[in-house]
Biopython code that builds the backbone (N, CA, C, O; Angstrom):
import numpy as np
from Bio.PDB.StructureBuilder import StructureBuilder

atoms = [
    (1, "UNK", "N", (0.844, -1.167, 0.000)),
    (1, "UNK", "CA", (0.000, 0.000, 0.000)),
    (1, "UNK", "C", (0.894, 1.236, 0.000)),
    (1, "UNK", "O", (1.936, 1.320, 0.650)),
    (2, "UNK", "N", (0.314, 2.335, -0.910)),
    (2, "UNK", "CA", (1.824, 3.633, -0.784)),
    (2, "UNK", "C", (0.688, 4.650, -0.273)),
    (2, "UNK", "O", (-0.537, 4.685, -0.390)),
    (3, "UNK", "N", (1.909, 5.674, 0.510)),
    (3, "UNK", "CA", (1.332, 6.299, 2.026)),
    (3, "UNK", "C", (0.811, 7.209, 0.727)),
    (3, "UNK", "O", (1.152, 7.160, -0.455)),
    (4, "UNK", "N", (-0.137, 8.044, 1.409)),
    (4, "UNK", "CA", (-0.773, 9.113, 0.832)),
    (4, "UNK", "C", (-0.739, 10.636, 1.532)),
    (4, "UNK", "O", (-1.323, 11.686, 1.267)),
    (5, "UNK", "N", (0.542, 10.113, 2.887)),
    (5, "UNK", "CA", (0.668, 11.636, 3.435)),
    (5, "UNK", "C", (1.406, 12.225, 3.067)),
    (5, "UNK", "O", (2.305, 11.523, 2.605)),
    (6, "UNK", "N", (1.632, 13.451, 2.964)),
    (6, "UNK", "CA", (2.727, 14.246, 1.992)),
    (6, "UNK", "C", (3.708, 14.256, 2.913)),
    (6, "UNK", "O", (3.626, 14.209, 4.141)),
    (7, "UNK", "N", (4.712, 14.326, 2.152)),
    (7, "UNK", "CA", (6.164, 14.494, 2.573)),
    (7, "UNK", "C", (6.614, 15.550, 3.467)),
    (7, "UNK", "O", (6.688, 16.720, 3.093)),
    (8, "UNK", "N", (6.997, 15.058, 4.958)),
    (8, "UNK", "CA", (7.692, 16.371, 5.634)),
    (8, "UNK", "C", (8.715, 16.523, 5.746)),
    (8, "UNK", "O", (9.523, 15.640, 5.458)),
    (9, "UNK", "N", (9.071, 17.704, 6.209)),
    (9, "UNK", "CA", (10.377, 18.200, 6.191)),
    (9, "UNK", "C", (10.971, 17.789, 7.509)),
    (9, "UNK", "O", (11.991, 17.101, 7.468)),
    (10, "UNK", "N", (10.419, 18.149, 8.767)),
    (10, "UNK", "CA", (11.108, 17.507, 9.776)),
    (10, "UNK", "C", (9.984, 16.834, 10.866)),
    (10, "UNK", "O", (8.787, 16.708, 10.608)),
    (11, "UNK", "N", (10.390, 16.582, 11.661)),
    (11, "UNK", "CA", (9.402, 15.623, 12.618)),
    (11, "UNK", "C", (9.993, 15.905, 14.075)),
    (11, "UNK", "O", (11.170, 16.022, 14.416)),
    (12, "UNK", "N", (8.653, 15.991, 14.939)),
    (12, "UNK", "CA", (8.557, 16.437, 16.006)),
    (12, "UNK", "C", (9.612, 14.997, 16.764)),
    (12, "UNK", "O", (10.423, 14.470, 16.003)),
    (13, "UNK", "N", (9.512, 14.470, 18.227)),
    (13, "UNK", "CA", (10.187, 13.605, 18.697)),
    (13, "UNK", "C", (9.340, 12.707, 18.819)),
    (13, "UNK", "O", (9.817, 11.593, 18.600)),
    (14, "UNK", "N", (7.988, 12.720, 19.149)),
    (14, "UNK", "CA", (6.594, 12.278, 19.247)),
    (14, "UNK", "C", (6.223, 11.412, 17.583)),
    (14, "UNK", "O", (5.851, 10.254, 17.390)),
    (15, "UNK", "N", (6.584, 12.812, 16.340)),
    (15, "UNK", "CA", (6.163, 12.440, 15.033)),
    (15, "UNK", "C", (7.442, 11.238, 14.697)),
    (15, "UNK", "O", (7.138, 10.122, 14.275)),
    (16, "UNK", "N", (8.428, 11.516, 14.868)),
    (16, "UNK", "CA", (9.584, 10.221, 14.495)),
    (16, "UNK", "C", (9.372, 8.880, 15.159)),
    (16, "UNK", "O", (9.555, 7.847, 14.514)),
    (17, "UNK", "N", (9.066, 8.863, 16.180)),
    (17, "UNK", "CA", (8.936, 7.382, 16.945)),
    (17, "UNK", "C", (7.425, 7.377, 16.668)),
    (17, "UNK", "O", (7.037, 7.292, 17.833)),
    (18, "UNK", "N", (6.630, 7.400, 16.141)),
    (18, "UNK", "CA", (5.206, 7.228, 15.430)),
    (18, "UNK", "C", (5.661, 6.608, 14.262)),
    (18, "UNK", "O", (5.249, 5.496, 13.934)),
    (19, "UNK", "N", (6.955, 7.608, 13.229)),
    (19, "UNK", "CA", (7.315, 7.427, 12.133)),
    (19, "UNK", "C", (8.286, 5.949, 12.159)),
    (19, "UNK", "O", (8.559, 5.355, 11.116)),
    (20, "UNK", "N", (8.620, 5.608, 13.150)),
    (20, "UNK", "CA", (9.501, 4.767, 13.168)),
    (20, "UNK", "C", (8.859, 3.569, 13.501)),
    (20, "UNK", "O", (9.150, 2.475, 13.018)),
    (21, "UNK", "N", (7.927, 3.795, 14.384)),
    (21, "UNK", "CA", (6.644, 2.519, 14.920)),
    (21, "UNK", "C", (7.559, 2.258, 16.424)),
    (21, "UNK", "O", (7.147, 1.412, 17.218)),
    (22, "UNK", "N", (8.805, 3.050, 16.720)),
    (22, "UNK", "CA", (8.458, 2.901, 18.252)),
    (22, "UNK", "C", (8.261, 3.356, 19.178)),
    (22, "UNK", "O", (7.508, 4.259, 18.812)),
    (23, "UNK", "N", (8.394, 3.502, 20.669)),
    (23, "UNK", "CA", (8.129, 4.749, 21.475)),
    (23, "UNK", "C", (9.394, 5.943, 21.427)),
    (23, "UNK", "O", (10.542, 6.152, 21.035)),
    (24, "UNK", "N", (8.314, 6.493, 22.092)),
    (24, "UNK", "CA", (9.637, 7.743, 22.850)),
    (24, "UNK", "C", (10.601, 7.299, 23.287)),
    (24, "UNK", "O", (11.729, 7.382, 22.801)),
    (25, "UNK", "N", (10.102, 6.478, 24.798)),
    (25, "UNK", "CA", (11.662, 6.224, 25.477)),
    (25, "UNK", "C", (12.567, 5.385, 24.588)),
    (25, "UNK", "O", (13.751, 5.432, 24.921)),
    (26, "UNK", "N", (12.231, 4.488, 23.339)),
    (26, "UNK", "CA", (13.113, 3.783, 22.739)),
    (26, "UNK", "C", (13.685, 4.528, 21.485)),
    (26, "UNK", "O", (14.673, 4.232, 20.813)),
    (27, "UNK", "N", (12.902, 5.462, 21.357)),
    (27, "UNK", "CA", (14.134, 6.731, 20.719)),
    (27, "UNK", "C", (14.941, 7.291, 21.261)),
    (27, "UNK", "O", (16.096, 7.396, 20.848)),
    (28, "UNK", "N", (14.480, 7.800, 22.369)),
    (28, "UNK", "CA", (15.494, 8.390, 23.033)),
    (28, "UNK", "C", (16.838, 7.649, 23.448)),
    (28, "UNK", "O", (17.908, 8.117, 23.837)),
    (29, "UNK", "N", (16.441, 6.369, 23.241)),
    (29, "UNK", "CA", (17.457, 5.389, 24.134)),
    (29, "UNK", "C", (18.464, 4.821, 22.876)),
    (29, "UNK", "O", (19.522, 4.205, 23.000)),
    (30, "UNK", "N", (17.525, 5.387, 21.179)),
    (30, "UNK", "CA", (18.580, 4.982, 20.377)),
    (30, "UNK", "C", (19.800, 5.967, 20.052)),
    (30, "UNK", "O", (20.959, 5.684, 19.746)),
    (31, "UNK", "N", (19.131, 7.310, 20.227)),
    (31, "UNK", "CA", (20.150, 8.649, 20.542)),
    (31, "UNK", "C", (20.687, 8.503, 21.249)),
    (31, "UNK", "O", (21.862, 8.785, 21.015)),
    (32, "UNK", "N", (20.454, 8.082, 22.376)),
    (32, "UNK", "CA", (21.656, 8.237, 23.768)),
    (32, "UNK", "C", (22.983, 6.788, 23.227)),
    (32, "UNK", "O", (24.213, 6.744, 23.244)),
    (33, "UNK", "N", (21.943, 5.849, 22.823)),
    (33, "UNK", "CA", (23.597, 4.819, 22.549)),
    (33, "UNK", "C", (23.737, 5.059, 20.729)),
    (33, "UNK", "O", (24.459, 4.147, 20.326)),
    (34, "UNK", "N", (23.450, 5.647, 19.955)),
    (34, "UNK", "CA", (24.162, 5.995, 18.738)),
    (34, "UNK", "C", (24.313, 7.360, 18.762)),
    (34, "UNK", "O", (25.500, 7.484, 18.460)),
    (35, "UNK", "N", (23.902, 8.384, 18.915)),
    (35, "UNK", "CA", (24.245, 10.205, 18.213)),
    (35, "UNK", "C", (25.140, 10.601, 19.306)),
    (35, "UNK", "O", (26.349, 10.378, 19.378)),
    (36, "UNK", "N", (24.308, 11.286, 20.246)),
    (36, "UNK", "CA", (24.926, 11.763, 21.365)),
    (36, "UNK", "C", (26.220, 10.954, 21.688)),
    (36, "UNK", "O", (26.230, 9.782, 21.312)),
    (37, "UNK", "N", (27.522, 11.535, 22.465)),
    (37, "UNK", "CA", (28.492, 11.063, 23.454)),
    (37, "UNK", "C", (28.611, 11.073, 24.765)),
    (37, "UNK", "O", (29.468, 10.341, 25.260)),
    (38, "UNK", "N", (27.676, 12.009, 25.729)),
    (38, "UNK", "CA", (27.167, 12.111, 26.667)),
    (38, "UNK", "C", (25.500, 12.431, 26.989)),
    (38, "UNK", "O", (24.941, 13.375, 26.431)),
    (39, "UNK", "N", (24.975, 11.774, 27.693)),
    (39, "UNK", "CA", (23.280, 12.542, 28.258)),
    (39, "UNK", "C", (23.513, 13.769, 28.262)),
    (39, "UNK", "O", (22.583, 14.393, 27.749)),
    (40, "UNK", "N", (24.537, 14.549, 28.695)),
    (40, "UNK", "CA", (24.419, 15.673, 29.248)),
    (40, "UNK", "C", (24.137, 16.595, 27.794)),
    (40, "UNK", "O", (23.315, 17.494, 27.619)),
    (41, "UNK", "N", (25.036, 16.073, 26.935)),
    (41, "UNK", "CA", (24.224, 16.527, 25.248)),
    (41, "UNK", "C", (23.274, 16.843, 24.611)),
    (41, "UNK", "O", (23.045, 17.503, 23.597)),
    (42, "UNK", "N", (22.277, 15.815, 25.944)),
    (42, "UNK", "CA", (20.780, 15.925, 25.230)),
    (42, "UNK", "C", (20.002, 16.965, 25.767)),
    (42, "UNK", "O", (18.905, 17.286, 25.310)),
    (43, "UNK", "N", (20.519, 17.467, 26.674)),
    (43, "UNK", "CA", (20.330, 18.727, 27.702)),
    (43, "UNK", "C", (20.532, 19.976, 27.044)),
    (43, "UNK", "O", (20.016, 21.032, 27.413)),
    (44, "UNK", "N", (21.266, 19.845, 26.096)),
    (44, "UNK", "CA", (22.072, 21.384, 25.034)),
    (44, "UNK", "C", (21.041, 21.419, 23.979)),
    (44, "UNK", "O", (21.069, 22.455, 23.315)),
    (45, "UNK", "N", (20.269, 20.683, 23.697)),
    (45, "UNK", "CA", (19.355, 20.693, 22.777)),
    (45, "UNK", "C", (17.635, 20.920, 23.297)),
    (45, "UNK", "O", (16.949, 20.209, 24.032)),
    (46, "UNK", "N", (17.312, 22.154, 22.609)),
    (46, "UNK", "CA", (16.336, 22.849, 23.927)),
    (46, "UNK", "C", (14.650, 22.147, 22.909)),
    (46, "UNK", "O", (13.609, 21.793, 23.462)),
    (47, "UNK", "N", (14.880, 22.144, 21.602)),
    (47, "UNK", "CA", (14.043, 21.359, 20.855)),
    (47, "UNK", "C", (14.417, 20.345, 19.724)),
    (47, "UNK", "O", (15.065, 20.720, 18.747)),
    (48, "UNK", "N", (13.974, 18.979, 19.884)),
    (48, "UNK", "CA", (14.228, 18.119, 19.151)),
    (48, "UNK", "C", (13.669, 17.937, 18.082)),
    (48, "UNK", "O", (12.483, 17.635, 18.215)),
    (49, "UNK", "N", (14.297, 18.036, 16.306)),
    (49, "UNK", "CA", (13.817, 17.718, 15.245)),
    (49, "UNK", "C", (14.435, 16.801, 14.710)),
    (49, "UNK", "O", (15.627, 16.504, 14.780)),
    (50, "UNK", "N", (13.345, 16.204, 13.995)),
    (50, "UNK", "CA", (13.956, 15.470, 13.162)),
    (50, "UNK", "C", (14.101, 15.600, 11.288)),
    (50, "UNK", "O", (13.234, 16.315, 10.786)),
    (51, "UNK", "N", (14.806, 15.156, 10.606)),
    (51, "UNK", "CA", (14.885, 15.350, 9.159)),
    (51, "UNK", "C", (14.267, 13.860, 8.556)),
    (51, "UNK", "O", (14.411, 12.809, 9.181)),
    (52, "UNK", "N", (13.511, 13.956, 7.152)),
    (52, "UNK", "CA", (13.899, 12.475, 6.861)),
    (52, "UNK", "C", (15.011, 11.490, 7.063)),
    (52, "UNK", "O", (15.036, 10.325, 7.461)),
    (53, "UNK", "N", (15.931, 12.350, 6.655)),
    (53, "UNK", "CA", (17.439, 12.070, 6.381)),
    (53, "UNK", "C", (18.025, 10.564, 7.862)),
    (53, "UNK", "O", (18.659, 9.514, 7.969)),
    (54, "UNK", "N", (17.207, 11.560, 8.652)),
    (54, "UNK", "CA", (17.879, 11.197, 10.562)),
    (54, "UNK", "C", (16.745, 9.819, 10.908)),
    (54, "UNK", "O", (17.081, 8.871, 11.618)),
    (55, "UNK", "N", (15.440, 9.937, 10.286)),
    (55, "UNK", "CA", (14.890, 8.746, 10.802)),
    (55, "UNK", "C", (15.409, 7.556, 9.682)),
    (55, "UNK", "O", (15.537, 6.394, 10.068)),
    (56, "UNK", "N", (15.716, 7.968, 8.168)),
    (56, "UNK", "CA", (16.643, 6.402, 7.582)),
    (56, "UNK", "C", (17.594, 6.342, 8.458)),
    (56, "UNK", "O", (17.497, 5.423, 9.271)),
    (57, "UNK", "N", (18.432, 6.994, 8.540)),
    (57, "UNK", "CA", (19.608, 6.546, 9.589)),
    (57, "UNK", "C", (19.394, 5.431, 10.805)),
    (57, "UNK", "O", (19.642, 4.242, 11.006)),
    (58, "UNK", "N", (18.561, 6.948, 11.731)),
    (58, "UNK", "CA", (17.809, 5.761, 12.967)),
    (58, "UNK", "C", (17.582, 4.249, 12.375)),
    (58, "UNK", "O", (18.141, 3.292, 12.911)),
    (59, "UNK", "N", (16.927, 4.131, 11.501)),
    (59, "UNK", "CA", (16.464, 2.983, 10.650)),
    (59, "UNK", "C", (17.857, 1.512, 10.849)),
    (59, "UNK", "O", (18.048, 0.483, 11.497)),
    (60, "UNK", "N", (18.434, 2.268, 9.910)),
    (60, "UNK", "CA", (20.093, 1.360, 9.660)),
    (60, "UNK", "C", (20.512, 0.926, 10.913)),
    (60, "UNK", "O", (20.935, -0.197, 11.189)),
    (61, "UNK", "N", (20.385, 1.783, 11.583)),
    (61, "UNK", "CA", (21.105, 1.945, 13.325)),
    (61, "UNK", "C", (20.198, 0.776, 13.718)),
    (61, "UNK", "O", (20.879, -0.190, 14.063)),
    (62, "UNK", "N", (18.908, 0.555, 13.776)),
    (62, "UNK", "CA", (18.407, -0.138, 14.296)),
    (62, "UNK", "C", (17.830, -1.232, 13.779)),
    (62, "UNK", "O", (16.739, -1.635, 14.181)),
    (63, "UNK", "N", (18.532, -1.828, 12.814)),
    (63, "UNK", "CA", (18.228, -3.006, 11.651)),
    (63, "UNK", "C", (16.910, -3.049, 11.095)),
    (63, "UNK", "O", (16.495, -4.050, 10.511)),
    (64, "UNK", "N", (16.122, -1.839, 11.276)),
    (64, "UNK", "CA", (14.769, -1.598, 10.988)),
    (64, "UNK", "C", (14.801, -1.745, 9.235)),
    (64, "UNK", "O", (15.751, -1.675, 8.455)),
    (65, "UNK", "N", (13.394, -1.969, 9.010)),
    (65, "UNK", "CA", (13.740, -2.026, 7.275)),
    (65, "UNK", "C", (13.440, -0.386, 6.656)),
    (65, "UNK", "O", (12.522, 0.356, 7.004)),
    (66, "UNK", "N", (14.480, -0.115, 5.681)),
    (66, "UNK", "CA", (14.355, 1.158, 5.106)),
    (66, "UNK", "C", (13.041, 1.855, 4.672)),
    (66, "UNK", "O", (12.891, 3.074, 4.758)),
    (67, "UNK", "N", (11.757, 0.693, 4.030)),
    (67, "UNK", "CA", (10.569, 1.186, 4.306)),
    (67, "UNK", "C", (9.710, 1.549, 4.551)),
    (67, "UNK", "O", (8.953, 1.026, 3.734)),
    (68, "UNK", "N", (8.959, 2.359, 5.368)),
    (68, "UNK", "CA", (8.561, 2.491, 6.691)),
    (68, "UNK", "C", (7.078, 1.803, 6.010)),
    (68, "UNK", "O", (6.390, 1.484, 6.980)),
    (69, "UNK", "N", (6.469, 1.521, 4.936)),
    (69, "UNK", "CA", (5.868, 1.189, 4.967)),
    (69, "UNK", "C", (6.196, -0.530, 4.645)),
    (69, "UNK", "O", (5.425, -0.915, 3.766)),
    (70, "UNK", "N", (6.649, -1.068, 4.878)),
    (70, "UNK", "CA", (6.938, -2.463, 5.756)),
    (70, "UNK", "C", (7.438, -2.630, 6.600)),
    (70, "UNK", "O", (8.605, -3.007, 6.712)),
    (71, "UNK", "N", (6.126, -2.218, 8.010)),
    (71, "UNK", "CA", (6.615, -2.469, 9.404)),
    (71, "UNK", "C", (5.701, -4.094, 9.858)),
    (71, "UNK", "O", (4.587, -4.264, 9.363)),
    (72, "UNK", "N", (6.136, -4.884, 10.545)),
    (72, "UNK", "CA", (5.763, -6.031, 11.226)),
    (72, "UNK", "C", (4.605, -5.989, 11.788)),
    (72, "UNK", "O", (4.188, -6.962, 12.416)),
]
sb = StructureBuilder()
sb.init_structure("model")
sb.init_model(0)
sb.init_chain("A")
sb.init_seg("    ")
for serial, (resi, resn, name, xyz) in enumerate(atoms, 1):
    if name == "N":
        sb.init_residue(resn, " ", resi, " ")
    sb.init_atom(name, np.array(xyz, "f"), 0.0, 1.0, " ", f" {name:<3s}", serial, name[0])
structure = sb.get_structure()
């Protein structure tokens, strides 16, 4: 089935782990052990976006499949 929502530019932290099919805390927990080098990093960042670009990545990072429309 091909999505029929238009293409965004970036995604809230809420809209990416929706986009990704998992939660918050398991985003957050894929930033803290792949992007970031310290928690305290995530503290310097006063709002979190995301790009397409950053949820394929997340994707790779997390052996997820590149399609988001073939999720399990």
């Amino acid at each position: 089935m091909v999505s029929t929502r238009p293409a965004k530019s970036q995604y809230t932290e809420v809209e990416a782990a929706e986009e990704l099919g998992i939660s918050v805390d398991r985003l957050r927990t894929m930033i803290r052990s792949h992007v970031v080098e310290r928690d305290e990093d995530l503290t310097n960042v006063p709002v979190t976006t995301f790009q397409p670009s950053d949820l394929l990545i997340l994707r790779l990072l997390a052996g997820m499949p590149t399609d988001p429309t073939t999720r399990d």
